[in-house]
Structure formats: structure tokens, C-alpha cells
Residue, then its C-alpha position, 0 to 999 in steps of 0.5 A: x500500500x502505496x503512501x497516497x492510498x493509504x491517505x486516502x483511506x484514512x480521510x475516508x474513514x471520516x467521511x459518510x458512507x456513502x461518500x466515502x464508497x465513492x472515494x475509494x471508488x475514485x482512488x481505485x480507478x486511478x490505481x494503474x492496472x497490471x493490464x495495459x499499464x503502459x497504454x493506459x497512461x499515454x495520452x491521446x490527442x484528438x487527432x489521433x481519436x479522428x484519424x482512427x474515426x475516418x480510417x474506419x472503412x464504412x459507407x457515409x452517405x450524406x458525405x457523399x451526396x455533399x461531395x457529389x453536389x460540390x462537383x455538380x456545382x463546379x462542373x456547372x461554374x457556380x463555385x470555384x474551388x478555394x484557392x489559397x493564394x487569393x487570401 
């Protein structure tokens, strides 16, 4: 029993129950586990959560229809396609 832990059990001691359940509730989820100890600490940005989103290989209807409207628009020359270098 690490120092910290054993903090955290005394000050629960004076809590109520209840709160003090959800103390040590909250104590053992910040306890690493034996399993995928070293994934569970590595951050993970939010690039990286859509990278994995898009890579998934399922069909998205409505991303389509909008794709195939903005190239109907552009074959007909009402939009044009953003360019960078006029900003």
C-alpha cells in the first residue's frame, strides 16, 4: 500500500458512507492496472481519436451526396474551388 492510498483511506474513514464508497471508488480507478499499464497512461490527442474515426472503412452517405453536389456545382461554374493564394 502505496503512501497516497493509504491517505486516502484514512480521510475516508471520516467521511459518510456513502461518500466515502465513492472515494475509494475514485482512488481505485486511478490505481494503474497490471493490464495495459503502459497504454493506459499515454495520452491521446484528438487527432489521433479522428484519424482512427475516418480510417474506419464504412459507407457515409450524406458525405457523399455533399461531395457529389460540390462537383455538380463546379462542373456547372457556380463555385470555384478555394484557392489559397487569393487570401
Amino acid at each position: 500500500m502505496t503512501a497516497t492510498v493509504a491517505q486516502i483511506a484514512k480521510i475516508s474513514q471520516e467521511l459518510p458512507a456513502q461518500k466515502a464508497e465513492q472515494v475509494l471508488v475514485f482512488a481505485r480507478s486511478l490505481l494503474p492496472s497490471a493490464k495495459g499499464k503502459a497504454e493506459s497512461r499515454k495520452p491521446v490527442s484528438g487527432n489521433d481519436a479522428w484519424e482512427k474515426i475516418i480510417a474506419t472503412p464504412r459507407h457515409r452517405p450524406k458525405l457523399e451526396a455533399v461531395r457529389k453536389r460540390l462537383h455538380r456545382l463546379k462542373q456547372e461554374e457556380k463555385i470555384q474551388p478555394f484557392d489559397f493564394k487569393r487570401l
